[in-house]
C-alpha positions as CSV (number, residue, x, y, z in Angstrom):
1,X,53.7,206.4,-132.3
2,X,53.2,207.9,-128.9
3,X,53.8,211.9,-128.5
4,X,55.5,213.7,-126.0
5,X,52.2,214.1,-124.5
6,X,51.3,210.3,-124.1
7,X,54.9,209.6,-122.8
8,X,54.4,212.2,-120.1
9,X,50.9,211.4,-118.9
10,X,52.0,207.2,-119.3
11,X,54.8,208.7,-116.7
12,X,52.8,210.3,-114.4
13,X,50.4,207.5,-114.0
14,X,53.6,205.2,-113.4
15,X,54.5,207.9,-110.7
16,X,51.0,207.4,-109.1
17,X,51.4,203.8,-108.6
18,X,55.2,203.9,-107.6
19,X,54.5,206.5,-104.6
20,X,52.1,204.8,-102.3
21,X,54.6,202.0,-102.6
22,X,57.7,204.4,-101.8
23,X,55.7,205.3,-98.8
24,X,55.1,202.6,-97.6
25,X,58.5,201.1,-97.8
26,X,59.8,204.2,-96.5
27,X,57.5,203.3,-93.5
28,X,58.7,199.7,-93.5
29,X,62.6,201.0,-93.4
30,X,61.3,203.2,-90.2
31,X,59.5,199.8,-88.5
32,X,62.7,197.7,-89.0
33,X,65.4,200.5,-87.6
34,X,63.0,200.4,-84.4
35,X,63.0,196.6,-84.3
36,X,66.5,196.1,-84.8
37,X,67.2,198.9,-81.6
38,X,64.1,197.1,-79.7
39,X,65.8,193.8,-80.2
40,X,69.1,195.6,-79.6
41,X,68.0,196.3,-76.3
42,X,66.3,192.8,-75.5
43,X,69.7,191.6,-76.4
44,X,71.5,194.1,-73.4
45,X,68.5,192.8,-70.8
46,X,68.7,189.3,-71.7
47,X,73.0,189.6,-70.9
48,X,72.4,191.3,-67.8
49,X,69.6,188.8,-66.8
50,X,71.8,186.3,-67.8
51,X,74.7,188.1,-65.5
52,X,72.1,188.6,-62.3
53,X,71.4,184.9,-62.7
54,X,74.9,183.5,-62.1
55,X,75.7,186.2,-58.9
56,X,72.9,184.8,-57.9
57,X,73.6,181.1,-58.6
58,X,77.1,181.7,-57.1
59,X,76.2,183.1,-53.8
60,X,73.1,180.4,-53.7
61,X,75.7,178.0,-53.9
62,X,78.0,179.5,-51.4
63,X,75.2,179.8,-48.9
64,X,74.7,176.5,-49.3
65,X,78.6,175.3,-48.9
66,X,78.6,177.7,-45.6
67,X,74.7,176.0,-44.2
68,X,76.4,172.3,-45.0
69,X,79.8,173.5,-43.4
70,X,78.5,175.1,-40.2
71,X,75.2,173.1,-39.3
72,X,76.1,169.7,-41.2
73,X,76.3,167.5,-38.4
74,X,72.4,169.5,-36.8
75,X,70.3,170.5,-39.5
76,X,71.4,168.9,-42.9
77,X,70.8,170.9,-46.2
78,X,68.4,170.9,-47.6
79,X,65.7,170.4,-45.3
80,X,63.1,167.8,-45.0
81,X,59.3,169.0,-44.3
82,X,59.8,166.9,-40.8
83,X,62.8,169.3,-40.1
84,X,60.9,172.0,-41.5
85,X,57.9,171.6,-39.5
86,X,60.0,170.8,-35.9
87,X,61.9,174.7,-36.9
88,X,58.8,176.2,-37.4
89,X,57.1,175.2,-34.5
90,X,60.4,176.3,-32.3
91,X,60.1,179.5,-34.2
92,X,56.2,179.8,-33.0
93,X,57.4,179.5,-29.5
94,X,60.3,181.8,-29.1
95,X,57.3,184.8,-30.5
């Protein structure tokens, strides 16, 4: 039969081994509460990226309702490279 003794050292040595392991699932806990606020954050960018890119998809669009409205009939939208090249050489010209 084991004495007080063995039961006591037998429980230190399971202390030992169980602390390294409490440590480092201590440090695990840390490492996950800073991923889930890092991805927390990712999650606030990604909306406002998300947000940015519509504005900027609506007022694309708008510019390019106004541009067919106003110069339809002269300069269609989008542009060909012929069209393109003619502009840019008028643009060369009035520097």
């Amino acid at each position: 039969m084991l004495t007080q003794e063995d039961l006591q050292a037998i429980s230190q040595l399971i202390k030992n081994e169980v602390e390294p392991i409490k440590q480092d699932i201590s440090s695990m806990k840390k490492d996950i509460s800073d991923l889930k606020s890092d991805v927390a954050e990712m999650k606030e960018d990604i909306a406002a990226i998300k947000e940015d890119g519509e504005i900027t998809r609506e007022n694309t669009n708008e510019i390019g309702k106004w541009i067919d409205y106003y110069f339809n009939d002269n300069m269609p939208f989008p542009v060909s490279d012929e069209l393109d090249d003619e502009i840019q050489s008028i643009l060369k010209q009035k520097k």
